[in-house]
LUMPAMI-186031 format. One record per residue (C-alpha): chain; residue in one letter; x, y, z; residue number from 1. Coordinates in Angstrom, 1 decimal, decimal comma, padded with zeros to 4 digits. Example, Ala and Ser with C-alpha at 12.3 -4.5 7.8 and 13.67 -1.06 7.14 Angstrom:
BEGIN
R ch aa     px     py     pz   i
R  A  A  012,3 -004,5  007,8   1
R  A  S  013,7 -001,1  007,1   2
//
This chain:
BEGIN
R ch aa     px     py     pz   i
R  A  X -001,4  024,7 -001,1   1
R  A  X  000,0  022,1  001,2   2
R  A  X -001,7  022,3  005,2   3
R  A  X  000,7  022,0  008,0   4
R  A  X -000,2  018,3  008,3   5
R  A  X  000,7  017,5  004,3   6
R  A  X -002,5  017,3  003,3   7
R  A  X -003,3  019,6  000,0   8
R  A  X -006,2  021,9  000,4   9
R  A  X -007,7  023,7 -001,8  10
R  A  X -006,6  027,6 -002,4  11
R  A  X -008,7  030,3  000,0  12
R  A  X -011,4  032,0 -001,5  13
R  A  X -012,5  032,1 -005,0  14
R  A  X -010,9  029,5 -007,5  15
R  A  X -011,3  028,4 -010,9  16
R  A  X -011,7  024,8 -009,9  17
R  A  X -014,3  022,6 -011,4  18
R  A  X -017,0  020,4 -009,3  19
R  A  X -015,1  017,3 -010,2  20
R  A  X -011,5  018,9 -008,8  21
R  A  X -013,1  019,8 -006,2  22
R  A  X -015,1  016,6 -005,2  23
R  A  X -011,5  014,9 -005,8  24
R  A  X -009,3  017,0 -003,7  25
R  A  X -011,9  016,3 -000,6  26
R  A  X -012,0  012,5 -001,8  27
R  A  X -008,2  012,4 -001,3  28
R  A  X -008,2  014,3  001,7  29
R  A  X -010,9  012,1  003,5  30
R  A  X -008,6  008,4  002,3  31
R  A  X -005,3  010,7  003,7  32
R  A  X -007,8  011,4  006,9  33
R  A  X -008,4  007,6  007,0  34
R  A  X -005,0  006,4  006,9  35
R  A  X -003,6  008,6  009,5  36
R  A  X -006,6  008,4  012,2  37
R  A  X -006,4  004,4  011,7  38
R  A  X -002,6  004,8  012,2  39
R  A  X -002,6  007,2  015,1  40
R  A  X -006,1  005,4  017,2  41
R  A  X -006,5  001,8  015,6  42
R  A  X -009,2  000,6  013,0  43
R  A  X -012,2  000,2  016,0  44
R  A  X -011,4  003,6  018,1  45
R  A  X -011,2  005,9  014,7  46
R  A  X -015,0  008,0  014,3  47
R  A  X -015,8  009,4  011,0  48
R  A  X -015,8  012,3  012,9  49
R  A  X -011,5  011,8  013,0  50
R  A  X -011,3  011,9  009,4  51
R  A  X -013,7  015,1  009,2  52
R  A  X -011,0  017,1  011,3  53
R  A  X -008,2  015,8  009,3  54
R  A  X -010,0  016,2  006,0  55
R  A  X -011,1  019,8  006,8  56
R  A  X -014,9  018,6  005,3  57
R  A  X -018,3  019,0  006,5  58
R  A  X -020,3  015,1  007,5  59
R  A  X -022,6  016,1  004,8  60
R  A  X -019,3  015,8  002,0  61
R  A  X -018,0  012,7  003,4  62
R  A  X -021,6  011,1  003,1  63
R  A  X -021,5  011,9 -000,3  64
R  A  X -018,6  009,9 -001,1  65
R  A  X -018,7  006,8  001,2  66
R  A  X -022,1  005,3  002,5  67
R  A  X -019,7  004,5  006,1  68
R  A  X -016,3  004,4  007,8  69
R  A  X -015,4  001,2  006,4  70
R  A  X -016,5  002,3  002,9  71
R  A  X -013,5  004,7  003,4  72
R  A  X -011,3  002,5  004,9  73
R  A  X -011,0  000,0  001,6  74
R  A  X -010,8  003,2 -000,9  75
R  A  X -007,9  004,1  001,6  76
R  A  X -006,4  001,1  001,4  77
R  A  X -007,1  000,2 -002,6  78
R  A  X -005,2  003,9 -003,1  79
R  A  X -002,2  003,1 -001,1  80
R  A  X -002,4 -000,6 -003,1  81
R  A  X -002,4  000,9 -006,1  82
R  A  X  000,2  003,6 -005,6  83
R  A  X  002,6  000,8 -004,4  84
R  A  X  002,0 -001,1 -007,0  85
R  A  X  002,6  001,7 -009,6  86
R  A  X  006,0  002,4 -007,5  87
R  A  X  006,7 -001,3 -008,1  88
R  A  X  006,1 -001,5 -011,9  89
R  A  X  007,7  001,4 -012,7  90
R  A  X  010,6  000,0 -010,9  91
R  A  X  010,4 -003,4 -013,2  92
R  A  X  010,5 -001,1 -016,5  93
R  A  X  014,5 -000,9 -016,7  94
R  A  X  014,3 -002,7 -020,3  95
R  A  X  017,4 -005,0 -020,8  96
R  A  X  018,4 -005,6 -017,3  97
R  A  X  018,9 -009,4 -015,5  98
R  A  X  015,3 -011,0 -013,5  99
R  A  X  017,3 -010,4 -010,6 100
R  A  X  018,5 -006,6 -010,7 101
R  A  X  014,9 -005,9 -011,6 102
R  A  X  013,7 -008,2 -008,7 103
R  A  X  016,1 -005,8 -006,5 104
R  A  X  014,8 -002,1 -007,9 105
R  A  X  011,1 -003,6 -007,3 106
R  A  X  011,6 -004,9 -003,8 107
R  A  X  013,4 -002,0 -002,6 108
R  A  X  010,6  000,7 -003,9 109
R  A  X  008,2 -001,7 -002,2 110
R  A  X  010,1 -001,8  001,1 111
R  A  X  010,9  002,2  001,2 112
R  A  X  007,2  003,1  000,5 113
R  A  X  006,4  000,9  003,7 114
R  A  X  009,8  002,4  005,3 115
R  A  X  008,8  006,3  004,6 116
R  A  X  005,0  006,4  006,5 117
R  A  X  004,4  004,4  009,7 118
R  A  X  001,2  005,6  010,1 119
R  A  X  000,0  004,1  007,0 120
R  A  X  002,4  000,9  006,9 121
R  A  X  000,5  000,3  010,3 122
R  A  X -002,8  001,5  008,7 123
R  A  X -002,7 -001,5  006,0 124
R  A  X -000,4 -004,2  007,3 125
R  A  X -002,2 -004,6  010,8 126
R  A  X -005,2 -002,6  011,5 127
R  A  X -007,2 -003,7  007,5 128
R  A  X -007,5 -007,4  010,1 129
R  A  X -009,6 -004,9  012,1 130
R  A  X -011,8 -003,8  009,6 131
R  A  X -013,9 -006,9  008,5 132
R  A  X -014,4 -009,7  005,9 133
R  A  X -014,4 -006,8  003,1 134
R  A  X -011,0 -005,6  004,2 135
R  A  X -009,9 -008,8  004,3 136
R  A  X -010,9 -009,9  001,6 137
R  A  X -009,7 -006,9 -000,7 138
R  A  X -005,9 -007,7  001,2 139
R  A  X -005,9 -011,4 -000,5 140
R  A  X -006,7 -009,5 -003,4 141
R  A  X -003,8 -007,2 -003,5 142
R  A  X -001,6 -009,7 -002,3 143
R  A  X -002,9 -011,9 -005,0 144
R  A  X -001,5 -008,5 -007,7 145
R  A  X  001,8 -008,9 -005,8 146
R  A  X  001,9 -012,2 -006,8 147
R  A  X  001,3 -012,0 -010,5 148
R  A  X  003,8 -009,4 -010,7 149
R  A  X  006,7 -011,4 -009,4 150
R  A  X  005,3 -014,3 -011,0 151
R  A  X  005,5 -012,7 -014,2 152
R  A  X  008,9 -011,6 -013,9 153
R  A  X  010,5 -014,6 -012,2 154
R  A  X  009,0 -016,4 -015,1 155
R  A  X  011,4 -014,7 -017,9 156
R  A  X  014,1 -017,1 -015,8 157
R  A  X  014,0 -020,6 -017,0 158
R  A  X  015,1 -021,9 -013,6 159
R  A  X  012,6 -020,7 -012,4 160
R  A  X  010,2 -022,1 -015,0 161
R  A  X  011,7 -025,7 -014,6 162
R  A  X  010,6 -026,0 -010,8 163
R  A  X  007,7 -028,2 -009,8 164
R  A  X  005,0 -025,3 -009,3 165
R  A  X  006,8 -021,9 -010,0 166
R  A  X  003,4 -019,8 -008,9 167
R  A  X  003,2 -021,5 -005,9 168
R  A  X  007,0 -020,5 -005,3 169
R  A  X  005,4 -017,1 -005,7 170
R  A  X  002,7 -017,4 -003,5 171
R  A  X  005,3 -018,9 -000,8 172
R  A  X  007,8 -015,6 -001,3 173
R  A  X  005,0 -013,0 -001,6 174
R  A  X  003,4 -014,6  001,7 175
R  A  X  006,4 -014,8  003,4 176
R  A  X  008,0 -011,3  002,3 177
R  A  X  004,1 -010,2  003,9 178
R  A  X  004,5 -012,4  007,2 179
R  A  X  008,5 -010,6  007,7 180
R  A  X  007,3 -007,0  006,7 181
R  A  X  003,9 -007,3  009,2 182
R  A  X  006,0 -008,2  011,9 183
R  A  X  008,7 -005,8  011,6 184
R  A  X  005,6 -003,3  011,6 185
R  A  X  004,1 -004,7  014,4 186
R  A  X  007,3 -004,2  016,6 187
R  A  X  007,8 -000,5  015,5 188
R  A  X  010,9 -001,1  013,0 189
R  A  X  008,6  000,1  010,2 190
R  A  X  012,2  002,2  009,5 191
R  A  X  014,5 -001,0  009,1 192
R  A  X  012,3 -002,6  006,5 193
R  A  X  014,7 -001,7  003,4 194
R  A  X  017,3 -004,4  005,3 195
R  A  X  015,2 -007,0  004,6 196
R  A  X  016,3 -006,5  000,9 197
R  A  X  019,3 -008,4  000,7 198
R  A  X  018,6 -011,6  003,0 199
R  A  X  015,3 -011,7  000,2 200
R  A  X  017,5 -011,7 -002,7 201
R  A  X  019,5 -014,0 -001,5 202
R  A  X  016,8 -016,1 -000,7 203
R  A  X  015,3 -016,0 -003,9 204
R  A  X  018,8 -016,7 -005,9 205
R  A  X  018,7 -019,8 -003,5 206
R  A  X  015,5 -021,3 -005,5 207
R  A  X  017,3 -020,8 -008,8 208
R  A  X  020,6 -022,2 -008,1 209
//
């Protein structure tokens, strides 16, 4: 059943749920907790005791899942990584269409994922520079994901292939697509970020031609 904050709990009274659905429902309750305390309060004001009133678990569950608050911060933000990255593949599996129309279904599913939860947007494009070396670190990582991604499909274009350092062209247009996206975050237009699409496109069609 879904909670009036969208969070799914798990069904009143008995259930015929096993440990392990259990344990993973209040898993992905506490990262949901994470995300939207960080969103609402900042990286340095949220408690673990925000994401126990979210999460609708007792200190003593949380413990058994993170050994802190940050612990729970980078499974928050590896989860919303990975789910936007999964949005982005499946976006790049339209068999027998051009680089570029692919490019343009993967961009857009990245952009309206970032578009469709400012809390979260917030969450993992400004406050994970709150949360430490780790957090950093694990960004550069997933940045780094973005990267071979594009660079793998860019690649399939000769043109692209034929300039001087074509993965350095990626890390340019993954960093700068980052830098554009942060900022229109930072400035609460977390809503307009799909109208980046188009000037990135074209942008991109620049390096070919």
């Amino acid at each position: 059943m879904d909670d009036s904050d969208g969070f799914t709990s798990l069904p009143r009274g008995r259930h015929h749920l096993s440990r392990a659905q259990v344990s993973a429902s209040q898993r992905d309750r506490m990262l949901q907790g994470m995300t939207q305390a960080v969103g609402e309060k900042g990286y340095a004001r949220t408690t673990v005791a925000d994401v126990l009133k979210r999460a609708r678990v007792s200190r003593e569950t949380f413990y058994e899942h993170f050994a802190d608050k940050q612990a729970c911060f980078l499974a928050a933000y590896q989860a919303a990584a990975d789910r936007i990255i999964g949005e982005v593949n499946d976006a790049l599996a339209a068999s027998g269409e051009p680089v570029m129309q692919r490019l343009e279904h993967a961009l857009g599913a990245y952009l309206r994922e970032l578009a469709a939860d400012a809390a979260a947007a917030r969450t993992f494009l400004l406050e994970v520079y709150a949360a430490g070396p780790a957090a950093a670190a694990l960004r550069v990582t997933v940045q780094r994901g973005f990267v071979d991604i594009v660079d793998g499909l860019l690649g399939e274009d000769e043109r692209f292939r034929a300039l001087p350092d074509p993965e350095f062209a990626c890390r340019m247009l993954v960093g700068g697509i980052a830098s554009l996206v942060t900022g229109m975050v930072a400035m609460g237009q977390h809503s307009a970020l799909p109208g980046l699409r188009k000037p990135i496109l074209a942008h991109v069609r620049s390096l070919l031609t």
